[in-house]
Backbone as ProteinMPNN parsed JSONL, in Angstrom:
{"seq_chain_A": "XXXXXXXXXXXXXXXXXXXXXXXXXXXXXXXXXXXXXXXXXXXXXXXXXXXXXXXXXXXXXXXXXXXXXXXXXXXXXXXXXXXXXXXXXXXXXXXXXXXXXXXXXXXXXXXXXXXXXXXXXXXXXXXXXXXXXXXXXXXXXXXXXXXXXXXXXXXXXXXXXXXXXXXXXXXXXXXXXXXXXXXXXXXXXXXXXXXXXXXXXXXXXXXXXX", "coords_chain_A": {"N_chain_A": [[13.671, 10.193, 8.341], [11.217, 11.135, 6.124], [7.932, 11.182, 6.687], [4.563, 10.433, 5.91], [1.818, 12.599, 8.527], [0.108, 13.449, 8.967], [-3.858, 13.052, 9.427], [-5.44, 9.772, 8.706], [-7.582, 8.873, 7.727], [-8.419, 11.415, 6.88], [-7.335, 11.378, 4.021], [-8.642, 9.347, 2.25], [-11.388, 10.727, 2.379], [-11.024, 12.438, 1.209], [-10.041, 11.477, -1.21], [-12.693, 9.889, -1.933], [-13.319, 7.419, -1.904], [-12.615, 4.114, 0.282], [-9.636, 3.204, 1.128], [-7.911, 2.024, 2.421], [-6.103, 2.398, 4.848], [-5.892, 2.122, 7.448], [-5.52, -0.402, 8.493], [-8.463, -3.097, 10.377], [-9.809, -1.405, 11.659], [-10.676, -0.06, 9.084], [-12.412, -2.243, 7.973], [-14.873, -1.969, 10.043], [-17.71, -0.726, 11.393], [-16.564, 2.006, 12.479], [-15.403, 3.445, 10.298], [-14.355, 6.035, 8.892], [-15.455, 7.193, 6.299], [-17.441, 5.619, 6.404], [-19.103, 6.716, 8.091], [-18.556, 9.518, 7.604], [-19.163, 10.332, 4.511], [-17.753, 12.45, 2.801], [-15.861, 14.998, 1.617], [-12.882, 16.088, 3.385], [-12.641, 18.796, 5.75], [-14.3, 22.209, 6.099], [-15.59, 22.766, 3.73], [-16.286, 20.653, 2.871], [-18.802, 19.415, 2.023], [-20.009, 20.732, -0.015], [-21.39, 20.866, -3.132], [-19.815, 19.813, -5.681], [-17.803, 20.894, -8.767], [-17.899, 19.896, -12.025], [-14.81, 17.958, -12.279], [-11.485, 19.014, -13.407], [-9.281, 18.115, -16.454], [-6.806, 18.151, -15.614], [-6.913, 17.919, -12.869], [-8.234, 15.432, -12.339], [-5.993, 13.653, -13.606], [-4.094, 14.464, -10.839], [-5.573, 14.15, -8.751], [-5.474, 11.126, -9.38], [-2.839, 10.205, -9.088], [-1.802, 11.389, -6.539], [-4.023, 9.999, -5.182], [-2.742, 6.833, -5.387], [-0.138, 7.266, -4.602], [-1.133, 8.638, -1.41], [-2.223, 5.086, -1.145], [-0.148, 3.824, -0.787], [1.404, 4.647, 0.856], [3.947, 6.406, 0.37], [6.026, 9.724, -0.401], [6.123, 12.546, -2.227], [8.972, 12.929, -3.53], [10.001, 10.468, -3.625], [7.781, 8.928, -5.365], [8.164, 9.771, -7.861], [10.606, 9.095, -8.36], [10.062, 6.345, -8.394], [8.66, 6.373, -10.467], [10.482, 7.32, -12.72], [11.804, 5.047, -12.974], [10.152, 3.463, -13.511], [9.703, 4.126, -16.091], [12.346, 3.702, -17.282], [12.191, 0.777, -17.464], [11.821, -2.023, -19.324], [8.747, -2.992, -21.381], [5.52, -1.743, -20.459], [4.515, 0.913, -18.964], [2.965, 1.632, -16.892], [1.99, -0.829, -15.478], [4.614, -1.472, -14.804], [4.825, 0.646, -13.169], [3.297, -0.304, -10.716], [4.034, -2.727, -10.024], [6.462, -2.444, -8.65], [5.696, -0.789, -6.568], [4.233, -3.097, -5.894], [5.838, -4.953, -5.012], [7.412, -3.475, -2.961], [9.154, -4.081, -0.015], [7.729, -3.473, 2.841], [4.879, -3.002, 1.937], [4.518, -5.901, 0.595], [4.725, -7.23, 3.122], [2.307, -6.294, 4.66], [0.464, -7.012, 2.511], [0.701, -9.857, 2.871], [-0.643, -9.985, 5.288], [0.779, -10.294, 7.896], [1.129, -7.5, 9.214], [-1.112, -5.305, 9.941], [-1.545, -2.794, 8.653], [-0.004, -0.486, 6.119], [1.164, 1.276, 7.067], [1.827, -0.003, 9.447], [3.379, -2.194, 8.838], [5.98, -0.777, 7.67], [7.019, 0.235, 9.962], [7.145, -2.381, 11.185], [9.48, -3.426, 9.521], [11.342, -1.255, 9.797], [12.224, -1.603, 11.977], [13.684, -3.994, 12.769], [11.699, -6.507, 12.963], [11.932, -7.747, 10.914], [12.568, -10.735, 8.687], [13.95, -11.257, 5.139], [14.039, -14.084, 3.083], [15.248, -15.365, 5.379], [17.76, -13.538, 6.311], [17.948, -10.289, 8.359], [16.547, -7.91, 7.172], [15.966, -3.997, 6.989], [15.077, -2.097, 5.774], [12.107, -0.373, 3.937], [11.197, -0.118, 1.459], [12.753, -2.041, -0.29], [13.175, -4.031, -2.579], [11.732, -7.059, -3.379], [12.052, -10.354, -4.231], [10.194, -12.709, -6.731], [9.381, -15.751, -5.151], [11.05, -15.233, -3.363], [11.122, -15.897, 0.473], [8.889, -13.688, 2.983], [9.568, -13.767, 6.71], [8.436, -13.412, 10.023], [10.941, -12.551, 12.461], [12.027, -14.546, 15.11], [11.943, -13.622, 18.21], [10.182, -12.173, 17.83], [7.756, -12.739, 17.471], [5.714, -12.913, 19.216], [4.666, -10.561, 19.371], [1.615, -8.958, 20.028], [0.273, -7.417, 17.787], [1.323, -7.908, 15.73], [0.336, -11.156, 15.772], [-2.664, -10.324, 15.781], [-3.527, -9.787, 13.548], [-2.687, -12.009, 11.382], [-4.671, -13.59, 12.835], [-6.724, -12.173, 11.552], [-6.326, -11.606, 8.712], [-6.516, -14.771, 7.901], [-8.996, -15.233, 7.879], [-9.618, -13.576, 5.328], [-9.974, -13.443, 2.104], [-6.988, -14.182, 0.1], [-4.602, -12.35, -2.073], [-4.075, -13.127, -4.829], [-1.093, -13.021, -5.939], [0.509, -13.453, -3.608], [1.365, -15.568, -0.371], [0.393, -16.753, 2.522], [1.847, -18.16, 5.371], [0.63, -18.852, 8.439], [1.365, -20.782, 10.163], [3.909, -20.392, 10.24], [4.262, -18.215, 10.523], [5.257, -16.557, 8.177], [5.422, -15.313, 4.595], [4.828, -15.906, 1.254], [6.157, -14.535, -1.661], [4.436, -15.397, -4.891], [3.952, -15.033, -7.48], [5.024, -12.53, -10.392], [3.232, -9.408, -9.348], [0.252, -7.191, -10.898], [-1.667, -5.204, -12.448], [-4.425, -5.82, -12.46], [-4.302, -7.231, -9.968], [-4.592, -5.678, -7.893], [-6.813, -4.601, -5.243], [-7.788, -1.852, -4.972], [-9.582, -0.278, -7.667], [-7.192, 1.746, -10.118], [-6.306, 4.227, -12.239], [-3.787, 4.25, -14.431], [-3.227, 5.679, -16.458], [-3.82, 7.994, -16.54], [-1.945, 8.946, -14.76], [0.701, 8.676, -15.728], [-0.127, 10.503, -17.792], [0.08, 12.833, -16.581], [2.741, 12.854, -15.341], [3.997, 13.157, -18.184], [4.221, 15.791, -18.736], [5.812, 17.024, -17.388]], "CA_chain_A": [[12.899, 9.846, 7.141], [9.695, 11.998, 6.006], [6.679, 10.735, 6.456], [2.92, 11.511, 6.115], [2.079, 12.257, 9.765], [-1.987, 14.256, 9.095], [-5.197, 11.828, 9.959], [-4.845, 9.259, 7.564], [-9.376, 9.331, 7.358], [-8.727, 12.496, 5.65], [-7.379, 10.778, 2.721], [-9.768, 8.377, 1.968], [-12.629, 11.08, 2.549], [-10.501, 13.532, 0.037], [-10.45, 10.913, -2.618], [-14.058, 9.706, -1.826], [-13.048, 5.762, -1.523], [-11.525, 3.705, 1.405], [-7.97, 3.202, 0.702], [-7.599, 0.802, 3.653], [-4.958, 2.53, 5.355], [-5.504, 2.244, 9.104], [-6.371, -1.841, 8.856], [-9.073, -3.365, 10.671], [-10.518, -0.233, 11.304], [-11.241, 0.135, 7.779], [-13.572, -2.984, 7.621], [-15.646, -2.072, 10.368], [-18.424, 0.595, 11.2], [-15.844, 2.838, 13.075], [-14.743, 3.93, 9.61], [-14.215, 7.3, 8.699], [-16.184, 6.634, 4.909], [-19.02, 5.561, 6.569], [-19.508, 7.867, 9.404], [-18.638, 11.076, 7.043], [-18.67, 9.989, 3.04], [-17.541, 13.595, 2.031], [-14.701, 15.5, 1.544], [-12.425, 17.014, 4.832], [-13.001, 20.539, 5.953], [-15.801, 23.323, 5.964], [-16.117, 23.295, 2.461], [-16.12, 19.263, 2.064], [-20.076, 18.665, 1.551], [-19.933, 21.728, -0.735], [-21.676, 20.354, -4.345], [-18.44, 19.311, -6.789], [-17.983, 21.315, -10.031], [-17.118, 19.067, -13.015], [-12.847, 18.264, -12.698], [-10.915, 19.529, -14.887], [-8.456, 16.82, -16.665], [-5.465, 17.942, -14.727], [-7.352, 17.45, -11.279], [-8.609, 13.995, -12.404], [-4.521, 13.246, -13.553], [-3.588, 14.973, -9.865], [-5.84, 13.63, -7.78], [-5.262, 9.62, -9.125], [-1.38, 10.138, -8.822], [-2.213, 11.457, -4.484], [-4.316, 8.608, -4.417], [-2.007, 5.963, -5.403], [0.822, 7.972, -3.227], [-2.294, 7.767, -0.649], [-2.38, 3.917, -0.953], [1.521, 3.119, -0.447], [2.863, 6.007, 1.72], [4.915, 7.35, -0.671], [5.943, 11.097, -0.555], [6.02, 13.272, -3.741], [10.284, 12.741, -4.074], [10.29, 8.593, -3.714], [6.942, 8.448, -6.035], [8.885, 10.063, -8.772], [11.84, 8.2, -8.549], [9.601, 5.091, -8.438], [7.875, 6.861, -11.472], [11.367, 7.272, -12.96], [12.769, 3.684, -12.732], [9.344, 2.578, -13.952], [9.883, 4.128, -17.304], [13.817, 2.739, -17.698], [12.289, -1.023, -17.709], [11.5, -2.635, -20.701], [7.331, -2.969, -20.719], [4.416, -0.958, -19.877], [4.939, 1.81, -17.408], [1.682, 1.806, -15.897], [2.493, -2.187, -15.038], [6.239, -1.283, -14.121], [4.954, 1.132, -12.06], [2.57, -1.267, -10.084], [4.723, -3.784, -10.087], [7.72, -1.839, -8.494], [5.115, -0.169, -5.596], [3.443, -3.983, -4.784], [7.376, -5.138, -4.635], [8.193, -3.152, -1.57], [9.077, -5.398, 1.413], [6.556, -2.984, 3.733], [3.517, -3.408, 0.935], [4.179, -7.625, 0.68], [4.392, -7.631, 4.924], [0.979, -5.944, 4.737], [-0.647, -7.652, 1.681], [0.229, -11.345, 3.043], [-1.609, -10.16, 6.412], [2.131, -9.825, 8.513], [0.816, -6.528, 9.545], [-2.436, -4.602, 9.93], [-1.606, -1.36, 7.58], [1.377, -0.744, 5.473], [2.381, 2.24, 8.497], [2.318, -1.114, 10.8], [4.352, -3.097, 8.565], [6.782, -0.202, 8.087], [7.398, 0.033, 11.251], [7.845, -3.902, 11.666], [10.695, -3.565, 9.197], [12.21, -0.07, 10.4], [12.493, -2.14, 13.761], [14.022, -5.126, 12.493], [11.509, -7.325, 13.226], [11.295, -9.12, 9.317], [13.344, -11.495, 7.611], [14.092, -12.112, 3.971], [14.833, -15.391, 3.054], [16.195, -15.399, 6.783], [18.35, -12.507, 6.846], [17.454, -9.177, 8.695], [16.506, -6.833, 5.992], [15.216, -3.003, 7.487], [14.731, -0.98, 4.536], [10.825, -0.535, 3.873], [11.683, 0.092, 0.066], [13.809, -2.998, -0.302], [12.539, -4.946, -3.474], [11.262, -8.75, -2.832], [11.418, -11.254, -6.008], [9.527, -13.882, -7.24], [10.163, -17.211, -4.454], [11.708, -15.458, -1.901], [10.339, -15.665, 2.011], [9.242, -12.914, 3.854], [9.276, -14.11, 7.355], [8.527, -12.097, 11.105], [11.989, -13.041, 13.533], [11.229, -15.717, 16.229], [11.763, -12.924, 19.017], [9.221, -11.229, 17.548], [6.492, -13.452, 17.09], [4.356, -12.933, 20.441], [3.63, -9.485, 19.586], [-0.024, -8.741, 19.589], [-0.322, -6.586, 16.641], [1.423, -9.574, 14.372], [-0.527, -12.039, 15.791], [-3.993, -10.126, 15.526], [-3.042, -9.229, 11.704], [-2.673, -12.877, 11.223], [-5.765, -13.988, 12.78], [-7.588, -11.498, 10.317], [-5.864, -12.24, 7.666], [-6.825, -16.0, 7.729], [-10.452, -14.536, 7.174], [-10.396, -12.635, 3.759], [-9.833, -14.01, 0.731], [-5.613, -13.988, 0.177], [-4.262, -11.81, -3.252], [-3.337, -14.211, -5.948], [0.548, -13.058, -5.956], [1.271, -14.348, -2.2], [0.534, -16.688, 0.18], [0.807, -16.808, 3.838], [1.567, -19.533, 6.28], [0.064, -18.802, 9.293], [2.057, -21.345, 11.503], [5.313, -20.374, 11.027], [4.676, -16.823, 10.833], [6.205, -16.065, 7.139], [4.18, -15.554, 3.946], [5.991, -15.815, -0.01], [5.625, -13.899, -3.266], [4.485, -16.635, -5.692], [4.324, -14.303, -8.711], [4.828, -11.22, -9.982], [1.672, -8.632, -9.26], [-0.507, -7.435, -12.064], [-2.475, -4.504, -12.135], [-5.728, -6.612, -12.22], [-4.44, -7.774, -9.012], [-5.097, -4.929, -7.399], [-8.144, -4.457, -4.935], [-8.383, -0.612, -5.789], [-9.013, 0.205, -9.121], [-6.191, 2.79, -10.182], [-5.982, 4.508, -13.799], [-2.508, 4.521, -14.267], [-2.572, 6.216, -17.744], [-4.101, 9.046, -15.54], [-0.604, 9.255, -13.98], [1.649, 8.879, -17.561], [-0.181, 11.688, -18.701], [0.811, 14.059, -15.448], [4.442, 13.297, -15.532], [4.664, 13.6, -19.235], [3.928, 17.178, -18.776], [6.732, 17.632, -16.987]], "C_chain_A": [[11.564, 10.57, 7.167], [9.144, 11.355, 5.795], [5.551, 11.689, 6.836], [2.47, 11.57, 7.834], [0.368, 12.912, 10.212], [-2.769, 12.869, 9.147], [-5.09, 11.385, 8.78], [-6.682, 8.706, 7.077], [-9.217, 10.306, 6.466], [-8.656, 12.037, 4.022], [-8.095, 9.998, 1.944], [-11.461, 9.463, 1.966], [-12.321, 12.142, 1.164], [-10.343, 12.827, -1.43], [-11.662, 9.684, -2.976], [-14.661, 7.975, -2.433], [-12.344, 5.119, -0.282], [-10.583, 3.065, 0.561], [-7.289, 2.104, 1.595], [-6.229, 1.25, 4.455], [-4.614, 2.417, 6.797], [-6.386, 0.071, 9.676], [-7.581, -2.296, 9.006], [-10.67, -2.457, 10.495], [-11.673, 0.139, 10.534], [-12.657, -0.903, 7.13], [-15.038, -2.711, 8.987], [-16.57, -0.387, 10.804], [-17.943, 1.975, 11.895], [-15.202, 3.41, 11.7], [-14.954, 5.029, 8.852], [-15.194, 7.832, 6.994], [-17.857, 6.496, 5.306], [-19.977, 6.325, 7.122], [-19.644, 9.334, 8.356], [-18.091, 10.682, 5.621], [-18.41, 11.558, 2.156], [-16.464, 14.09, 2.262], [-14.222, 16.232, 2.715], [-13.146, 18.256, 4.78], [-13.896, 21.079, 5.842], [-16.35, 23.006, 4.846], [-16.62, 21.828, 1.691], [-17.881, 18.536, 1.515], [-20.42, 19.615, 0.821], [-20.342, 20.59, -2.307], [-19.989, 20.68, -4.974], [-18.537, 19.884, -7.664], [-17.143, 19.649, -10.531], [-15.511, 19.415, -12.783], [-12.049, 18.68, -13.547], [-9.764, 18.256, -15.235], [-7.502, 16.865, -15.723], [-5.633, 17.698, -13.681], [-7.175, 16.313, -11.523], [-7.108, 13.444, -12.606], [-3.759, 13.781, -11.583], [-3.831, 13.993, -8.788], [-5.598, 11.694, -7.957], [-3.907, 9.849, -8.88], [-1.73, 10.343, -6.902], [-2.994, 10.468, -4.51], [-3.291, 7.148, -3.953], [-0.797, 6.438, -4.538], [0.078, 7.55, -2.038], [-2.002, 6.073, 0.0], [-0.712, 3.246, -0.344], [2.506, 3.507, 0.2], [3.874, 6.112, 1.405], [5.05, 8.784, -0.452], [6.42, 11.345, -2.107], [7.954, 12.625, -4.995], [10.662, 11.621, -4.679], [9.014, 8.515, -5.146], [8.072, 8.812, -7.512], [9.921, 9.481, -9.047], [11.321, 6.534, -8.988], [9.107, 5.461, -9.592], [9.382, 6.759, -12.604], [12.011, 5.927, -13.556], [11.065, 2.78, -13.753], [9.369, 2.645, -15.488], [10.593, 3.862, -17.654], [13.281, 1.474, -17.975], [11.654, -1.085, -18.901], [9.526, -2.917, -20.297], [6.351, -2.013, -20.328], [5.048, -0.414, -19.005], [4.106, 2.006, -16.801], [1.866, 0.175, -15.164], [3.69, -2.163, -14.498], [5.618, -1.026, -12.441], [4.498, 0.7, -10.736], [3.334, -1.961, -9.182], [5.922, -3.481, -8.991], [7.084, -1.261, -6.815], [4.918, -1.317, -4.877], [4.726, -5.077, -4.55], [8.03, -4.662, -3.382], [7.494, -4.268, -0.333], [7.713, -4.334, 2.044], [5.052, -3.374, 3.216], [3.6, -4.841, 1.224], [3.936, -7.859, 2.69], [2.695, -7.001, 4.984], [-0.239, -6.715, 4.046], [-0.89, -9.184, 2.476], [-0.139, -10.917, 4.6], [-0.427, -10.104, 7.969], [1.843, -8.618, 9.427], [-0.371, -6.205, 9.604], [-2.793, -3.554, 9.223], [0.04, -1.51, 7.197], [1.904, -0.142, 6.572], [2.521, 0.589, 9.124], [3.53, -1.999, 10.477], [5.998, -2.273, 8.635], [7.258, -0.056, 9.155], [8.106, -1.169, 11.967], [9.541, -3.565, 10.995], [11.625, -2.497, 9.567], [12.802, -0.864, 11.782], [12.867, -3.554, 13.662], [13.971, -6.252, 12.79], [11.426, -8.54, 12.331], [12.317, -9.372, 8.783], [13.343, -11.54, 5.821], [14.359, -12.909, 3.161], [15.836, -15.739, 4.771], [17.199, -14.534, 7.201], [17.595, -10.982, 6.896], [17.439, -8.044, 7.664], [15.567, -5.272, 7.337], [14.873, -1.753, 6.962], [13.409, -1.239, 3.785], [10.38, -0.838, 2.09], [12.345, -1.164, -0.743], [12.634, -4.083, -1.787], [12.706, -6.04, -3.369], [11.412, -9.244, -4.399], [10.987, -12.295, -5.98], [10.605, -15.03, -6.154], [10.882, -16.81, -3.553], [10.217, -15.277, -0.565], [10.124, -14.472, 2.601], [9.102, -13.335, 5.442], [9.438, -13.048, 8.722], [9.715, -13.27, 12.074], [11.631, -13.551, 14.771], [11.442, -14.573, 17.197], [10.838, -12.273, 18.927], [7.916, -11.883, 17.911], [5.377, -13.381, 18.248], [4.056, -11.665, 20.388], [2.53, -9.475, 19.286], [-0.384, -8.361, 18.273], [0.152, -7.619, 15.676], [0.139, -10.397, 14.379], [-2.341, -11.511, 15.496], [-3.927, -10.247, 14.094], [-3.062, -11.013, 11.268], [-3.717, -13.473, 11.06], [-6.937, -13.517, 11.597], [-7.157, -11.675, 9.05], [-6.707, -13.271, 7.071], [-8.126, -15.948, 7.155], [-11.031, -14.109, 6.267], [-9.474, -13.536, 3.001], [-7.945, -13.353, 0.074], [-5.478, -13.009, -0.941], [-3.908, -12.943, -3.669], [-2.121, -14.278, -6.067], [1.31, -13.589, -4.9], [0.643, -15.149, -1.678], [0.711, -16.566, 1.42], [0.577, -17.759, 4.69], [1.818, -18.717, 7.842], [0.977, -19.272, 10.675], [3.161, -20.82, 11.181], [5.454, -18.834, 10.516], [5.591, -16.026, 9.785], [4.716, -16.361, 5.946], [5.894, -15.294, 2.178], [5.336, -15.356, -1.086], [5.768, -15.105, -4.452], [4.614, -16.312, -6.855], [4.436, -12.871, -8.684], [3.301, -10.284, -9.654], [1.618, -7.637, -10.261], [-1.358, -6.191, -11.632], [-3.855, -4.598, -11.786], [-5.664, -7.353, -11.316], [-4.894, -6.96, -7.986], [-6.573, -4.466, -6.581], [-8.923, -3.208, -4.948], [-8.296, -0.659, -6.958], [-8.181, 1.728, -9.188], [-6.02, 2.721, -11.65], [-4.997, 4.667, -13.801], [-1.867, 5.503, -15.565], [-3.063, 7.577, -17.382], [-2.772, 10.081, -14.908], [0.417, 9.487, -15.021], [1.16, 9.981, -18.133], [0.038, 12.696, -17.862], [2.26, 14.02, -15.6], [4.698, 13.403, -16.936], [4.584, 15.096, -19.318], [4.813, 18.275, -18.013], [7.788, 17.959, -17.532]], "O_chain_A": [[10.88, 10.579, 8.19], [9.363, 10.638, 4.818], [5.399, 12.747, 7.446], [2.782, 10.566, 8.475], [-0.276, 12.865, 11.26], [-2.251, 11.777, 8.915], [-4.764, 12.087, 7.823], [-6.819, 8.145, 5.99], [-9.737, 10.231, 5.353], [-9.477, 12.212, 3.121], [-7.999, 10.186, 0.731], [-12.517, 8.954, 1.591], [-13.154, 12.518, 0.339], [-10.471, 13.398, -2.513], [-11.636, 8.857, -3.887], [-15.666, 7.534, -2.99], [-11.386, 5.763, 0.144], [-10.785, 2.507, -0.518], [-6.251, 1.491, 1.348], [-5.349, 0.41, 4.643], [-3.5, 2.547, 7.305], [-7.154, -0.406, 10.512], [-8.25, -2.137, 7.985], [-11.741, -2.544, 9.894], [-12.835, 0.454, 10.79], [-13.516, -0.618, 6.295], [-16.113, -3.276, 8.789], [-16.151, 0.746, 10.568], [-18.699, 2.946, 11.93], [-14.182, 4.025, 12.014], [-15.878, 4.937, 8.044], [-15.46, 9.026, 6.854], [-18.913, 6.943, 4.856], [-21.154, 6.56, 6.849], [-20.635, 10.063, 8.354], [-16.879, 10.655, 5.407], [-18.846, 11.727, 1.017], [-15.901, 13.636, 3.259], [-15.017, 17.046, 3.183], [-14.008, 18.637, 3.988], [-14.748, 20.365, 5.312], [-17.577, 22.923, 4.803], [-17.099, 21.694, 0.565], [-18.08, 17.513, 0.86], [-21.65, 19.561, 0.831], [-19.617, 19.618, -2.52], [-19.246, 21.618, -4.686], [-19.711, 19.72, -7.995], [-16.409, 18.817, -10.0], [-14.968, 20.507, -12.948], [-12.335, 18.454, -14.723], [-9.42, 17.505, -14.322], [-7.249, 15.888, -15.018], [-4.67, 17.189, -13.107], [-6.128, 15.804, -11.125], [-6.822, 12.656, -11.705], [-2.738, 13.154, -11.3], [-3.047, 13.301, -8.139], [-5.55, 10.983, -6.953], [-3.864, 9.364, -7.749], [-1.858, 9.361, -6.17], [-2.663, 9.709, -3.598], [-3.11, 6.61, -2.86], [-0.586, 5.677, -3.595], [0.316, 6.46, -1.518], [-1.685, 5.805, 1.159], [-0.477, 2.309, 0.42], [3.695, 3.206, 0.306], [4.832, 5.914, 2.153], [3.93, 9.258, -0.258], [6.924, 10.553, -2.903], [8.15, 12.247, -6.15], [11.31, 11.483, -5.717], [9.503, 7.914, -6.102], [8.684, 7.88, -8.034], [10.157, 9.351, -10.248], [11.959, 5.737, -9.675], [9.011, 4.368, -10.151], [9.194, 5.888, -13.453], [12.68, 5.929, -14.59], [11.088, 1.758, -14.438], [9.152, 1.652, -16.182], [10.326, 3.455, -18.784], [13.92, 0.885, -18.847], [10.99, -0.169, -19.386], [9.108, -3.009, -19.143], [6.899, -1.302, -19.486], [5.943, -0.908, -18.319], [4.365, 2.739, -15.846], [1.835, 0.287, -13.938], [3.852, -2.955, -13.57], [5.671, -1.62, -11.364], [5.043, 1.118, -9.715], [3.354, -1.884, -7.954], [6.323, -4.502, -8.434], [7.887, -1.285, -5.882], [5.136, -1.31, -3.665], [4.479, -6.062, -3.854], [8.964, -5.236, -2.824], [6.455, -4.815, 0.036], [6.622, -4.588, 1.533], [4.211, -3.93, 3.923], [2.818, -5.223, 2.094], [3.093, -8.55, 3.262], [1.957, -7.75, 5.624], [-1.347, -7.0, 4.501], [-1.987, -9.691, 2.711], [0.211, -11.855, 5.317], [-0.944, -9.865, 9.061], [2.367, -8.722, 10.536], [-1.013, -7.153, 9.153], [-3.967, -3.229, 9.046], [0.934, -2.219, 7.659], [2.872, -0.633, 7.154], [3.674, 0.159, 9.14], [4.38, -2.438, 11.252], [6.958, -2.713, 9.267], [8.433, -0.421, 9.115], [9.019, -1.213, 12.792], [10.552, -3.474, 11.691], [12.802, -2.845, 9.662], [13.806, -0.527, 12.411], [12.368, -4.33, 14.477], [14.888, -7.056, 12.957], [11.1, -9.703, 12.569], [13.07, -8.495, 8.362], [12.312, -12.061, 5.397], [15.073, -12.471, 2.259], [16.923, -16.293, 4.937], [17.604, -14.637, 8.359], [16.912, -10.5, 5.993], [18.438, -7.356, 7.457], [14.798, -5.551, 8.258], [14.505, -0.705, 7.493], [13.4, -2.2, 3.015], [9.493, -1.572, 1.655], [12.363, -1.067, -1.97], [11.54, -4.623, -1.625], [13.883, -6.373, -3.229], [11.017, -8.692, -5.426], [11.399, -13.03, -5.082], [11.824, -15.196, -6.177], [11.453, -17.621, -2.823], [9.066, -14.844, -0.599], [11.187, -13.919, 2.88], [7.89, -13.168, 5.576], [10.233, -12.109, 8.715], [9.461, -14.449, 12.322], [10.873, -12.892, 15.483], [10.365, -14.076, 16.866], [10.474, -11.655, 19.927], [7.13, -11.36, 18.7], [4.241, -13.817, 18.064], [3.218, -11.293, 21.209], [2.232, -9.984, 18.205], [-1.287, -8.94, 17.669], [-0.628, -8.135, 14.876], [-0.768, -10.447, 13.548], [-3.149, -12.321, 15.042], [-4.579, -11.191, 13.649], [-3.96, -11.054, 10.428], [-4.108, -13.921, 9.982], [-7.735, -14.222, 10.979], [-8.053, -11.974, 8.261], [-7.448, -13.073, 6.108], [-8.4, -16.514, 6.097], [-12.24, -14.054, 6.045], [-8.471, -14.16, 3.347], [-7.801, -12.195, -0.318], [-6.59, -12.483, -0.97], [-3.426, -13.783, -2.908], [-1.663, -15.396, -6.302], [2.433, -14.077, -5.023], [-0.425, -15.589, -2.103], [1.756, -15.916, 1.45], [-0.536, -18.246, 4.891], [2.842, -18.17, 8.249], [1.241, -18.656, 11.707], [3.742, -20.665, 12.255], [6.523, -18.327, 10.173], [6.408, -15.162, 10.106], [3.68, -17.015, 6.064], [7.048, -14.871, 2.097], [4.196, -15.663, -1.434], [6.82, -15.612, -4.842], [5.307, -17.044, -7.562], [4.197, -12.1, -7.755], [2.258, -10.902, -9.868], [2.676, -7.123, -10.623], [-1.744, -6.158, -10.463], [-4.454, -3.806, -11.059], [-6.517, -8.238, -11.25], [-5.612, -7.483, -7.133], [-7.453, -3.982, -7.293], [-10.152, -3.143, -4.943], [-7.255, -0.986, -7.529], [-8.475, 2.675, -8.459], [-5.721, 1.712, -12.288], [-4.777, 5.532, -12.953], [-0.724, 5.927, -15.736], [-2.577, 8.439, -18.113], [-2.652, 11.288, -14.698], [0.944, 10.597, -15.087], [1.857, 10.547, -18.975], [0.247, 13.737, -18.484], [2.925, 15.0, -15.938], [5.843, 13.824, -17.105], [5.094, 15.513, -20.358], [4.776, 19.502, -17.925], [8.628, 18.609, -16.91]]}, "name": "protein", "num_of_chains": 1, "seq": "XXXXXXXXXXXXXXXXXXXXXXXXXXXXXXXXXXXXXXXXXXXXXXXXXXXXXXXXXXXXXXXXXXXXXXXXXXXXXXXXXXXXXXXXXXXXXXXXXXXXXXXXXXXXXXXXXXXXXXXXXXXXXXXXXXXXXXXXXXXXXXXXXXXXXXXXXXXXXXXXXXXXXXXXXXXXXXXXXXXXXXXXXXXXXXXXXXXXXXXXXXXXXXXXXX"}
């Protein structure tokens, strides 16, 4: 399976917000934003010309890729499927990204970064509704469980992710219970649930141009 595998600081310095992709990390003064708020490479504290529209459509589509470790093939397909549903396609498309099992193991606090959660489920440490699901992609619905497999449960990196968790302020779409080590999608998610802001009509006007 292809994945992104470059410093995952660069991204967050290349679209000149934290993105939260390496956890903890990300909240404290070890973070790559704070230390160096400018763009990678030689050229990255170089003054900015004005964007041109198609950058500003480019670069929010690689962000949101960015945020969900997506590659170019899967975003499109997820881009794809978002325009078949009935409804907004900037809300589909949302909707369809904060749906993957790896994203909900991360949001309800299960994990420490989406890579960590991926990983949980590539390694079939997570339940859904109680059976072993290991497909990172795997769409969750409204009322089911995601829960981490009782063999699992004394790893460190769960349990830290947990403890921190308990600490910030939950998303409105899940919930997570703490003791028994499972967290549930209570509704669907909403673009105004979102803790980045993301133009999504930014993105509808790049793939219509295809």
């Amino acid at each position: 399976m292809a994945r992104y595998l470059d410093p995952k600081c660069k991204l967050c310095r290349r679209e000149g917000m934290q993105l939260f992709l390496k956890g903890e990390r990300c909240f404290s003064g070890k973070c790559a934003m704070e230390k160096r708020p400018y763009g990678p490479g030689e050229h990255g504290r170089r003054r900015q010309s004005k964007p041109s529209e198609y950058k500003l459509q480019l670069r929010e589509k690689q962000k949101v890729r960015s945020i969900y470790g997506v590659l170019e093939r899967q975003f499109r397909k997820t881009f794809a499927e978002a325009t078949r549903r009935k409804g907004e396609t900037g809300g589909n498309l949302f909707q369809i990204l904060e749906h993957r099992l790896d994203n909900l193991v991360y949001r309800m606090g299960l994990a420490p970064s989406r890579n960590a959660a991926r990983q949980l489920v590539n390694h079939n440490h997570v339940l859904v509704d109680g059976k072993r699901v290991n497909v990172a992609s795997a769409q969750v619905k409204v009322g089911q469980t995601i829960s981490i497999r009782q063999k699992s449960r004394n790893m460190p990196v769960i349990n830290d992710s947990i403890k921190a968790a308990q600490r910030r302020t939950p998303l409105p779409f899940v919930e997570l219970d703490a003791a028994n080590y499972s967290g549930r999608l209570i509704r669907e998610a909403t673009k105004g649930d979102l803790p980045i802001p993301v133009q999504d009509n930014l993105i509808i006007e790049l793939y219509s141009k295809v």
